[in-house]
C-alpha positions as a printed Julia matrix, in Angstrom:
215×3 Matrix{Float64}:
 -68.46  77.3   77.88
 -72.03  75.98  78.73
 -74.39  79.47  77.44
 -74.95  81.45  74.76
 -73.96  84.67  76.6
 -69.86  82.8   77.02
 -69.68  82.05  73.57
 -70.93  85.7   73.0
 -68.72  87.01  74.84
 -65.27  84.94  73.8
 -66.73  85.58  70.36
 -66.63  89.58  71.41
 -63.24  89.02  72.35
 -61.99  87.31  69.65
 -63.51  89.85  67.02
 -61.95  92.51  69.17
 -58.14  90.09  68.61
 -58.58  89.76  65.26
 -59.43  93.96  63.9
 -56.12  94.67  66.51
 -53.84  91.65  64.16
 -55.61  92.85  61.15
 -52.12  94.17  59.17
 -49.84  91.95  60.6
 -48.96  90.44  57.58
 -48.74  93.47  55.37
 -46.5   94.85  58.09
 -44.31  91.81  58.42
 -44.1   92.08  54.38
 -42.85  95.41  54.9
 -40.32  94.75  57.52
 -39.16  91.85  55.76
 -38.43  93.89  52.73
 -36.43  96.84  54.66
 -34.14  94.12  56.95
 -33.19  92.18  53.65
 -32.44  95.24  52.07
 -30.09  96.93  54.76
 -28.94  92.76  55.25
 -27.75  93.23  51.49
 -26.25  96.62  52.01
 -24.35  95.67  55.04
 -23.36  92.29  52.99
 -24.75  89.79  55.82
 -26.9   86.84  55.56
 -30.21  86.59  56.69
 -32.01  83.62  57.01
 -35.57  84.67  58.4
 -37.58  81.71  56.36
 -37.83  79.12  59.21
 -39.24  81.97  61.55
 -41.55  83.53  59.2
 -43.15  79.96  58.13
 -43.27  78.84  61.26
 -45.35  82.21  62.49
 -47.35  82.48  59.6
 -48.54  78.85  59.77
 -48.99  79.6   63.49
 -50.82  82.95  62.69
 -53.32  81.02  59.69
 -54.21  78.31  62.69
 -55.34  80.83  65.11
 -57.13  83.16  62.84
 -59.21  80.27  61.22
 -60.26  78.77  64.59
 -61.39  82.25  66.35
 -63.37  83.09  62.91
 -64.78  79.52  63.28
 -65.89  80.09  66.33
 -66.94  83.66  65.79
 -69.36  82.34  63.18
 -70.23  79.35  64.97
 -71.83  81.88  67.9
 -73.29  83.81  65.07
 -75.23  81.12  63.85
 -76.19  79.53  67.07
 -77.44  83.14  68.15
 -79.83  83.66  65.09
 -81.22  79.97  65.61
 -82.17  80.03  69.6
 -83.38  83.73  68.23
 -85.58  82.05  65.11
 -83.65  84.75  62.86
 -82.44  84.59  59.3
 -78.97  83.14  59.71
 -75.54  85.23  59.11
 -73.79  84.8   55.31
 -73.62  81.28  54.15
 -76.84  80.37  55.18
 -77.46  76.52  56.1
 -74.72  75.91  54.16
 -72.26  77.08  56.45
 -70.8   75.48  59.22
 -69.03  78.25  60.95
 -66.4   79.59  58.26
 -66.73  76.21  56.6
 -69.13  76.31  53.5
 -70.35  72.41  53.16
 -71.12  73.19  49.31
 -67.91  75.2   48.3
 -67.54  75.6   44.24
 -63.84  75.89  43.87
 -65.15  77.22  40.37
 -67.37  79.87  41.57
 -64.98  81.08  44.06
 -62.19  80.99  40.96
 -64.46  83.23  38.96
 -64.53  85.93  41.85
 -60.74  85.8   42.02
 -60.52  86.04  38.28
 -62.51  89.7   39.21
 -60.15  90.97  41.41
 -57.08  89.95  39.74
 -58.36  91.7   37.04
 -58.91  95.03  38.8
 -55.85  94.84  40.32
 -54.45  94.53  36.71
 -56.39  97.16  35.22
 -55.66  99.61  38.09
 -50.93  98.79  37.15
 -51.34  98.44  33.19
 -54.82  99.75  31.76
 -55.78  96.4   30.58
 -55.67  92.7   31.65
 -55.67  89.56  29.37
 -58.97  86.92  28.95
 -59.23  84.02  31.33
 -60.75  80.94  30.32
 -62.16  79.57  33.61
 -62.47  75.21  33.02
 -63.74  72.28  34.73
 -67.24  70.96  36.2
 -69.0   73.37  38.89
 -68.74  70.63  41.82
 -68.73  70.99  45.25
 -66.72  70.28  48.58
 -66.84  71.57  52.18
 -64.05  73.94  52.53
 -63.2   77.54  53.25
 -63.8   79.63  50.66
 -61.78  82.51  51.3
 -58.64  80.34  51.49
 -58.93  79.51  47.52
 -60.08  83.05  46.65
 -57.09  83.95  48.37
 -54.09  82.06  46.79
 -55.95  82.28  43.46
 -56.14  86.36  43.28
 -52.16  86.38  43.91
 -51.18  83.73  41.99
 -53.49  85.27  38.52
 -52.32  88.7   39.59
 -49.18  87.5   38.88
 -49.95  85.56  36.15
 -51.71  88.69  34.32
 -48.62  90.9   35.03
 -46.07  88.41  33.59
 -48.67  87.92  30.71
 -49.18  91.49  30.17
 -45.47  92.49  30.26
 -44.36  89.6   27.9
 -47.29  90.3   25.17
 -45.63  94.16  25.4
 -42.41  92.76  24.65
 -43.54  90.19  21.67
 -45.67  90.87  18.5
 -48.64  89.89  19.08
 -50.95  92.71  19.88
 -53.46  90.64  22.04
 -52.46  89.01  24.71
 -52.83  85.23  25.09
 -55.89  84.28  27.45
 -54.48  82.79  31.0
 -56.74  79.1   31.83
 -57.93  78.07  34.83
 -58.9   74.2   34.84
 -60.73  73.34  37.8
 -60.9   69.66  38.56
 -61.94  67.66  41.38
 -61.94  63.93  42.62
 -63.43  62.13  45.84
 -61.65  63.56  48.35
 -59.75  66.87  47.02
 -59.61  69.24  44.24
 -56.96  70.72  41.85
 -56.53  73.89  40.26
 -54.35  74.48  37.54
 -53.6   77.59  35.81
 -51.43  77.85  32.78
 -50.25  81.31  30.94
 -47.82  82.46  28.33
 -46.05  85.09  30.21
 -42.77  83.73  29.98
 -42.21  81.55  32.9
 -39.22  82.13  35.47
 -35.84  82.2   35.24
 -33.94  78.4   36.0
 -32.07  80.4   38.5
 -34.31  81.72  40.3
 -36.52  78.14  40.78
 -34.79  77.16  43.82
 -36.42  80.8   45.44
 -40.01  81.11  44.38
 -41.14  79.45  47.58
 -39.25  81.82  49.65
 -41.61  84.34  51.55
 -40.67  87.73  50.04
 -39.38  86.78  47.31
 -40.79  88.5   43.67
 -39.81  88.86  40.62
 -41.86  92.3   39.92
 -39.7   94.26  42.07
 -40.75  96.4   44.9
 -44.44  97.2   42.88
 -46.89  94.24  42.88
């Protein structure tokens, strides 16, 4: 595309693509959860992990380049228009944010996790966020993303095992936030038990929880 009005318009497009695939992968959960259910009733086995990765993977690709572009236009619009520029500011570069703080963008997820905990139990345990306030260009909602599930079900394992044990305050989750030249690493460590030996070998399977059919 050579003007602003193509990109506007494949940008139009693509925003119109991506509200239509919104719940795609809420509804995929959901179908994944009724075939392996009537799979176990009906004693066959089903081996839908090599599909589902493979879409998934496919589906993450496609979203992040038509939201790259769609910002892209966005911020190419407000500067031939000499208007503020969208969220992100000059520090975006379409969905990219050039000064991402893994540890600011932990904090928020630390929020939500927390809501979401509040909203199941009534209560969710202290988090003890760790590590220097750096920056890296990356996408932000990618982090805040896998770091809301992963303390959601860190608080709910933490929650449910401090019910079980004596103490009457639960032990704070951390999240150590460390980062070298070239990447970054997040840790987060809780006492809510771990999981099972058993089950090791299936944590990476898509579907697969240990908190049943709620969380």
């Amino acid at each position: 595309m050579g003007t602003v009005e193509e990109s506007r318009r494949l940008a139009g497009i693509l925003v119109g693509l991506l509200d239509e695939t919104e719940h795609v992968t809420e509804n995929l959960a959901l179908g994944l959860r009724e075939a392996n259910r009537r799979a176990e009733a009906m004693r066959l086995e089903l081996d839908l992990q090599p599909f589902l990765r493979g879409m998934i993977a496919s589906r993450i690709g496609r979203r992040v380049l038509a939201e790259h572009h769609i910002a892209l236009h966005a911020q190419l619009a407000a500067s031939a228009a000499d208007a503020p520029l969208p969220p992100g500011g000059a520090a975006a570069a379409g969905c990219v944010n050039t000064t991402c703080s893994p540890k600011k963008v932990a904090l928020a997820a630390v929020r939500d996790a927390a809501e979401a905990c509040f909203q199941r139990v009534g209560t969710a345990p202290a988090v003890e966020l760790r590590g220097a306030d750096d920056t890296l260009p990356f996408i932000d909602f990618h982090i805040h993303y896998i770091l809301r599930e992963v303390l959601k079900n860190a608080m709910r394992a933490t929650m449910e095992n401090s019910s079980s044990s004596q103490n009457s305050r639960p032990y704070p989750i951390i999240v150590l936030v460390a980062l070298g030249p070239a990447a970054f690493t997040l840790r987060i460590s809780d006492r809510g038990g771990g999981i099972p030996a058993e089950l090791w070998s299936r944590i990476y399977e898509l579907g697969f929880s240990t908190a049943g059919d709620v969380g």
